[in-house]
Structure formats: structure tokens, C-alpha cells
ZAGULUM-864930 format. One record per residue (C-alpha): residue in one letter; y, x, z. Coordinates in steps of 0.02 Angstrom, whole numbers. Each point is the difference from the previous one (the first is absolute). Layout:
['A'; [Y; X; Z]]
...
***
This chain:
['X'; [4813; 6061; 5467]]
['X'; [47; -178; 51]]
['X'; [-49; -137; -123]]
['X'; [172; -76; -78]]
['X'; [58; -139; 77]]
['X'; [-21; -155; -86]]
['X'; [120; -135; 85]]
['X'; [98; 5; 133]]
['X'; [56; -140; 131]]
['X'; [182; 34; 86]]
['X'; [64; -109; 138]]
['X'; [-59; -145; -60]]
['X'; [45; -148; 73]]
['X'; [-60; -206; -33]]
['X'; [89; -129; 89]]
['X'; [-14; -171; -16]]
['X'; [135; -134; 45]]
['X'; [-49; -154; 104]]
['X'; [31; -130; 79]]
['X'; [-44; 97; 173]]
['X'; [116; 146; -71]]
['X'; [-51; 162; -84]]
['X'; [-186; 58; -2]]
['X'; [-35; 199; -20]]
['X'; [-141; -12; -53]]
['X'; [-6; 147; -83]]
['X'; [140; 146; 99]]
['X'; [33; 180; -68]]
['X'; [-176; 46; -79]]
['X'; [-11; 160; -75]]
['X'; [-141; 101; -81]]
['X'; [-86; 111; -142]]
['X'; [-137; -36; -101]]
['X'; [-61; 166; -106]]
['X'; [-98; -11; -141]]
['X'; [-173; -26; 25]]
['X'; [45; -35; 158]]
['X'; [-123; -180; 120]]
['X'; [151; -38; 121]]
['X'; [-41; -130; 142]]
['X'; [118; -136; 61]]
['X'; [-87; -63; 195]]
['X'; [54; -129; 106]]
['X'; [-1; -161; 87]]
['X'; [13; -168; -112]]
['X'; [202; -20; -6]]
['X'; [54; 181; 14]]
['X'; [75; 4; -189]]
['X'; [-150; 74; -97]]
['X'; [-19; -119; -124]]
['X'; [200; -24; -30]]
['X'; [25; 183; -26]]
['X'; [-115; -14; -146]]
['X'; [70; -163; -56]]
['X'; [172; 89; 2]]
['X'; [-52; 157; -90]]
['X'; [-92; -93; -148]]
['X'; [174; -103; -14]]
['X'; [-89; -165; 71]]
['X'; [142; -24; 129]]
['X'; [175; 15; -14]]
['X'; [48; -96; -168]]
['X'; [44; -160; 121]]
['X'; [164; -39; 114]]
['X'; [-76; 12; 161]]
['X'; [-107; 161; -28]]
['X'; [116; 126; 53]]
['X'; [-67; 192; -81]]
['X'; [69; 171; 19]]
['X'; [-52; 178; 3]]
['X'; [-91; 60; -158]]
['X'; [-161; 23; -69]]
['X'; [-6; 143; -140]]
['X'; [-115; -9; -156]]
['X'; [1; 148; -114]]
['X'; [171; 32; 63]]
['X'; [73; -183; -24]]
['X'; [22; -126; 145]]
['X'; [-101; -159; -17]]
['X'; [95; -125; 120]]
['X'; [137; 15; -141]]
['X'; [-100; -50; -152]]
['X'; [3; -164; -63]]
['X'; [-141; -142; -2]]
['X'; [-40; 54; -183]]
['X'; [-13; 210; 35]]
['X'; [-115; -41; 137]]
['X'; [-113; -113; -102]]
['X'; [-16; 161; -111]]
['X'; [-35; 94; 142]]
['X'; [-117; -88; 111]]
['X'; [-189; 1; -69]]
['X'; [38; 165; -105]]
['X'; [77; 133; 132]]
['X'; [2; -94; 143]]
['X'; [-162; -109; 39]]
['X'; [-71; -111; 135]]
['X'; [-152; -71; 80]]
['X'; [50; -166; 116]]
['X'; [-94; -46; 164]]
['X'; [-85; -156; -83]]
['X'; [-96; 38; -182]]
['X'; [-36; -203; -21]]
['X'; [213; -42; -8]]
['X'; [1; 179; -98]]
['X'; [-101; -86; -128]]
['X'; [34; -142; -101]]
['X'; [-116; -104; 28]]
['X'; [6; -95; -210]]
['X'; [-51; 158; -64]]
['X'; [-114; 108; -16]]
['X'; [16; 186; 85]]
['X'; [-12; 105; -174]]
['X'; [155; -125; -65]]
['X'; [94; 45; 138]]
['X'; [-35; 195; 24]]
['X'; [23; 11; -189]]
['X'; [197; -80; 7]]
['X'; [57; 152; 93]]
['X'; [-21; 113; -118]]
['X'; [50; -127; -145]]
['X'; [138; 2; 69]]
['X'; [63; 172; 54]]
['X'; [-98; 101; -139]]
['X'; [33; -123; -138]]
['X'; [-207; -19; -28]]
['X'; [-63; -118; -96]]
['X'; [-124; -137; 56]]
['X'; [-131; 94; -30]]
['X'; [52; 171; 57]]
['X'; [45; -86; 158]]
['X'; [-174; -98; 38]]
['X'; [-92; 185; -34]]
['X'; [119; 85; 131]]
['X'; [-29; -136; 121]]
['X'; [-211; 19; -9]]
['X'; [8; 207; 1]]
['X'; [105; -56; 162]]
['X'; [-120; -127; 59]]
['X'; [-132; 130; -1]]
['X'; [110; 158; 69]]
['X'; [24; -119; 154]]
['X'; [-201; -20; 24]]
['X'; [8; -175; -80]]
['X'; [-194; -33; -68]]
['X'; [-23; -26; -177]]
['X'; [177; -20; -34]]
['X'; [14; -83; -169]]
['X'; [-87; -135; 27]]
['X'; [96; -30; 193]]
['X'; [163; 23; -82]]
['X'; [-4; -180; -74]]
['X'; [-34; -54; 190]]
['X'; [125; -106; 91]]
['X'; [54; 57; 154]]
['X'; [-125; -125; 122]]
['X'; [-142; 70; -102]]
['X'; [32; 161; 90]]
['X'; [-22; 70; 180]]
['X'; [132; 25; 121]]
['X'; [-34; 170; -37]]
['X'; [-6; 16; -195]]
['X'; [171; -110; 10]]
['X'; [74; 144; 82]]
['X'; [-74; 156; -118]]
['X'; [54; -142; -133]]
['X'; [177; 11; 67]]
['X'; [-13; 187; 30]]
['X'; [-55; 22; -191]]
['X'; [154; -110; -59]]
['X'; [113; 107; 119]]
['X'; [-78; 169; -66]]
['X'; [-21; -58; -189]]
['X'; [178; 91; -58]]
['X'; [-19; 154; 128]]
['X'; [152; -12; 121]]
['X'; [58; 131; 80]]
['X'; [18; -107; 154]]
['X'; [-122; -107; 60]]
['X'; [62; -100; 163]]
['X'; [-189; -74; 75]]
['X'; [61; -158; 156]]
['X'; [-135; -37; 96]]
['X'; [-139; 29; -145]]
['X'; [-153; -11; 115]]
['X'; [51; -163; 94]]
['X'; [-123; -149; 12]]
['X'; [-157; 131; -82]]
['X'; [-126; 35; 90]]
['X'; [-45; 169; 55]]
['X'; [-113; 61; -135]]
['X'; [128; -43; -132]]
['X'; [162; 44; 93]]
['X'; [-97; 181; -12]]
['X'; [-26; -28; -195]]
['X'; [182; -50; 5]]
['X'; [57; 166; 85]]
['X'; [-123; 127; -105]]
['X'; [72; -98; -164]]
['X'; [187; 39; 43]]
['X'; [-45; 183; 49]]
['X'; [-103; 27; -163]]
['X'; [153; -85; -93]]
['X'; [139; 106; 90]]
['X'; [-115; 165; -48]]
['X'; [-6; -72; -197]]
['X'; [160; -47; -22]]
['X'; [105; 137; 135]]
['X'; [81; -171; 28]]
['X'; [109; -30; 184]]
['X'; [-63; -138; 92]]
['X'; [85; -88; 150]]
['X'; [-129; -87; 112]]
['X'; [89; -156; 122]]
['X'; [-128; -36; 136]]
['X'; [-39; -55; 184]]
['X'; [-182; 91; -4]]
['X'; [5; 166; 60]]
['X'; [-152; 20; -64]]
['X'; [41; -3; -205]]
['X'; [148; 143; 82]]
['X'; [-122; 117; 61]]
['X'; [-127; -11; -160]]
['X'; [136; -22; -109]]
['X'; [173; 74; 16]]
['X'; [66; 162; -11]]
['X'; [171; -31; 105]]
['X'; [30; -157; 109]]
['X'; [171; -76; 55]]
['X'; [-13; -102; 148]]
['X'; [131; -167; 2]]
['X'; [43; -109; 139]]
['X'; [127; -138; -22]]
['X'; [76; 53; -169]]
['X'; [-3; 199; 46]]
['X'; [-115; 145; -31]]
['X'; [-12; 94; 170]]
['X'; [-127; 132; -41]]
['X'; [-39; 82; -146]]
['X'; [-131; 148; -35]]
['X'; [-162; 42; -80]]
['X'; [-139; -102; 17]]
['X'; [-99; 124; 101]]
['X'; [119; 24; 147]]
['X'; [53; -177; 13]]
['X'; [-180; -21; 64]]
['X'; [-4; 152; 83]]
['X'; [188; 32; 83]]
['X'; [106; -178; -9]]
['X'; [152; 22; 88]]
['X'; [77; -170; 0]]
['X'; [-26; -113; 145]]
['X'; [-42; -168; -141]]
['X'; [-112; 123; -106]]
['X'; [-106; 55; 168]]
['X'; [-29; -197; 41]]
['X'; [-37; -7; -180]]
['X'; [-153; 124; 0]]
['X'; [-49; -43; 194]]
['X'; [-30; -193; -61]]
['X'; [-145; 69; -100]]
['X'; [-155; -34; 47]]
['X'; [-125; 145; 20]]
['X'; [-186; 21; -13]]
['X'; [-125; -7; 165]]
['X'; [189; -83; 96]]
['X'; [-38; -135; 86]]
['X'; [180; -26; 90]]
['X'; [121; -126; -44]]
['X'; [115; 51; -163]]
['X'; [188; 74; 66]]
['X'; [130; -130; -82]]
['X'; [177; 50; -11]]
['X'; [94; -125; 118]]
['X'; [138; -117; -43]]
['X'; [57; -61; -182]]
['X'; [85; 82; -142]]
['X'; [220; -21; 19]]
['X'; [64; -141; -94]]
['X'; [70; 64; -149]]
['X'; [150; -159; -16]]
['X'; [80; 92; 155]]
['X'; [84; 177; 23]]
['X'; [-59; 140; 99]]
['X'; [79; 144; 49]]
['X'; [-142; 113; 60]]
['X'; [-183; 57; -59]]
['X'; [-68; -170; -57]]
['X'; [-166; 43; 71]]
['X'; [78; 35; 184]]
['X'; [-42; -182; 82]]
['X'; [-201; 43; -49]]
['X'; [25; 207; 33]]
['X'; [-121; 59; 150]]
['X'; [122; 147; 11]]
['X'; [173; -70; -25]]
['X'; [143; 65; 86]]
['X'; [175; -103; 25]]
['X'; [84; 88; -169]]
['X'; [-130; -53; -93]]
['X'; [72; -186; 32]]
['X'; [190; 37; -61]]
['X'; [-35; 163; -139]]
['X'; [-91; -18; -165]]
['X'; [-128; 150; -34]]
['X'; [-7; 82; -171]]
['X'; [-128; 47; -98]]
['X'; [-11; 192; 24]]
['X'; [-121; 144; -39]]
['X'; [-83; 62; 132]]
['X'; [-109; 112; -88]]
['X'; [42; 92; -175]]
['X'; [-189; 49; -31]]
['X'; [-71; -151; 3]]
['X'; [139; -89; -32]]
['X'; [1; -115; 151]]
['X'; [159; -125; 33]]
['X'; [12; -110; 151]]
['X'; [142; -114; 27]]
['X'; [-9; 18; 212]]
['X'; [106; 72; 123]]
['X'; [-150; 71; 87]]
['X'; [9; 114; -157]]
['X'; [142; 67; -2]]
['X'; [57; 169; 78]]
['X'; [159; -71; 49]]
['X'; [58; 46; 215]]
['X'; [13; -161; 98]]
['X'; [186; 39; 9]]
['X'; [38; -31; -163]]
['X'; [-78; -162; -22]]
['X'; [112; -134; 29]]
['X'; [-39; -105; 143]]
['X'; [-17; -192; 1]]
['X'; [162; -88; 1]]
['X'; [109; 128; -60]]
***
């Protein structure tokens, strides 16, 4: 039986108005995340990772020139129509997150125990004191050492990686059902990004909590997640398990993805994918990924694919032309 799903992402959209015109930064994205479920976000720096989680934890959207539609359901209710106020209740109780950066997570005037124990204060109503205990049992579920006495730490007083199990405690502290992780290994070295990565697992285990992960490294993916969306400029264009991403990607941006990786005992130069991601001010009316596609065709320049299952079993959607079973008759040729 399929775990329930625990939020769900329809046609969202985040534009912003500028002076250039209108940026998509964010175009039609639409997913599940099931309970218990690690779900990976990958792609290049710009593709709209980090502003689909901005969007979904109500971040964007509350100003004139960001432009939001589409919905994102939470226990039945969409968020994009709650106010500032419902999401303030919501956001560090249901929905949590862990930012790229733990140091401009942190305040730096005081200390980390002060500030894990305010989330709880103020969702759960604890008292001062109730709230410091919760915040050290957290400190030392996260791997913190001897965490009573580094709770009254400040922030500089700790690593680069205790900052971020200090964040991770303060996003865990009031066990969300949704834990939404952008780029939490960034800037650590190896041996801790793997601390980092065992933590969350351990956590998700604990708590049956969903976790998104946003990141560039497709190595956190393939240690990490259990399905991965692909984006490229502001779309997912494959979706599947983690597994057969690595093993069967269909889409032309996901294979120059996993061929850019470089492999033990290879001594040739690393495969780049030519050209530069569209500019998202202007409009384009075919595959955004054609002018950089090794195997575009001339409809690919003038019809947008759709994201499409390809693949009930494991669940496989590709938004590509290549993919679909549709005669070369029917498609409609450039210009018409």
C-alpha cells in the first residue's frame, strides 16, 4: 500500500515583474511528496529550485511583483491562500526548513539553545524552561557533544558543521511533518556533509517525517533520495525513482547531467553540456532545453513538451518529444 500523500504541488507557477519584463522563474511544477517519503529537487544554479521552496513555505508571493498561482495542498487546505499570520503558525511546526547557509540561519547575539528553544515557545506554548530542555534533548538527537553545556554557545563558537545539526535541531524540535532541506551540505566538507546526510536519514526514520532535498550534487541524490525531479529553467522534465534515474534517464538535460560526472580510474576530459541556460525575461515557444539538445529536431523549437509518464511501474515522466509515441504526422510542423 502506498504511503499517504502528504502535500501536493499543482501547476505552480512564480513570476516576477521587472524592469526587463516577466521572469518564470518558477513554470508549471507539479509533484507528490508521501509520507515518509526523501524527495530530491537537482539542477543547475538558476533552474527554480530554491524559489519553489520559497513559494511553498509562503516566502514569495505576499509582494506586487511576485506573481503566484497553482496550489500547494496541506492537509487538504491550499497554502498560497493563507495569510502572513496562518503561515507563521504553520512554518517551524508542520512545515520546517534547513537554509543553504547555517551562520545567516543563526543569530549571531545569541546563543544556539536561546534560539532552538523559541520555536517551541512559541508554537507549543512552553515555558522558558520547558523550551531550553527540548532544545538540549535536540542538541544531542542531532550528534551535538555534550549538549547542555554547548547550548549556551553562540553561533561562531561552533563549526560549520554543528551550525548546521544546530539549525537541523531547531527545524526538527516541534516534529513537522514536512521538512524542506536547500542545499544542507553546501560549503562542509566531505566527512561532515556525510554526517549531514546519515543525520537527516536517521531523523526521517524517527520522525516518518517528508523531506524535500534542493541540490546541484548528484551525489547527496544517489545516497539520499528516494524519488528525484530533474528542473531546468523553471520546469521539472523528468521525474522517477532514484534508482532508474541513474540507471535509465530518458531526458536529453538529465543524460548531460549524469555524463558530466566524473568517474573513477577516467582520465578523459569531463562531457559539459554546451551552450547556456534560455533567458527566462523572454518567451519561448518550444522545449526550453532545444538550443543545448544533442538530439533536437525542428518541432522541438516551435512546440512545448509535457511532462508525461512513460512508465507506470516505476513511475517515470519525461517532458520530451523523443518520448512520446506520437506518428510524425501528427506533430505539427514548424511554422504552422
Amino acid at each position: 500500500m502506498e504511503p499517504k500523500v502528504t502535500l501536493q504541488v499543482k501547476d505552480l507557477k512564480t513570476h516576477f515583474k521587472t524592469r526587463k519584463g516577466i521572469v518564470k522563474a518558477v513554470d508549471g511544477v507539479s509533484f507528490d511528496l508521501h509520507q515518509g517519503e526523501i524527495f530530491g529537487v537537482v539542477g543547475e544554479s538558476g533552474c527554480g529550485k530554491s524559489v519553489t521552496a520559497q513559494t511553498i513555505l509562503g516566502l514569495v508571493g505576499k509582494n506586487k511583483h511576485e506573481l503566484i498561482s497553482g496550489e500547494v495542498l496541506f492537509e487538504g487546505e491550499n497554502l498560497l491562500t493563507k495569510t502572513d499570520e496562518e503561515m507563521r503558525q504553520i512554518r517551524g511546526k508542520d512545515l520546517s526548513v534547513v537554509f543553504q547557509d547555517p551562520m545567516t540561519s543563526l543569530n549571531p547575539l545569541f546563543t544556539v539553545g536561546t534560539q532552538i528553544a523559541e520555536v517551541p515557545r512559541f508554537h507549543d506554548n512552553a515555558t522558558k524552561q520547558e523550551g531550553w530542555s527540548k532544545a538540549v534533548d535536540m542538541l544531542g538527537k542531532v550528534n551535538i557533544p555534550s549538549p547542555s553545556e554547548r547550548a549556551s554557545d553562540y553561533p561562531f563558537q561552533f563549526s560549520g558543521g554543528m551550525r548546521q545539526r544546530g539549525v537541523i535541531a531547531m527545524s526538527l524540535i516541534c516534529n513537522p511533518r514536512v521538512l524542506i532541506a536547500d542545499e544542507p551540505t553546501t560549503a562542509l566538507d566531505v566527512t561532515i556533509q556525510a554526517q549531514i546526510l546519515d543525520l537527516l536519514r536517521k531523523l526521517r526514520d524517527e520522525y516518518q517525517a517528508s523531506i524535500i532535498i534542493i541540490t546541484h550534487d548528484l551525489g547527496v541524490v544517489a545516497e539520499l533520495c528516494d524519488t528525484v525531479a530533474v528542473m531546468y529553467a523553471g520546469s521539472i522534465v523528468e521525474k522517477t525513482n532514484v534508482k532508474n534515474l541513474f540507471k535509465n534517464p530518458r531526458h536529453p538535460y538529465t543524460k548531460g547531467l549524469l555524463a558530466s560526472l566524473p568517474r573513477p580510474k577516467d582520465r578523459t576530459r569531463l562531457k559539459t553540456i554546451d551552450g547556456q541556460p534560455p533567458d527566462l525575461h523572454e518567451d519561448h515557444e518550444g522545449c526550453l532545453f532545444a538550443m543545448r539538445c544533442s538530439e533536437v529536431e525542428s518541432f522541438c523549437e516551435t512546440q512545448k513538451p509535457l511532462l508525461k509518464s512513460i512508465d507506470q511501474e516505476q513511475k517515470h515522466q519525461v517532458a520530451c518529444f523523443k518520448e512520446e509515441e506520437v506518428p510524425d504526422a501528427e506533430r505539427i510542423s514548424p511554422g504552422k
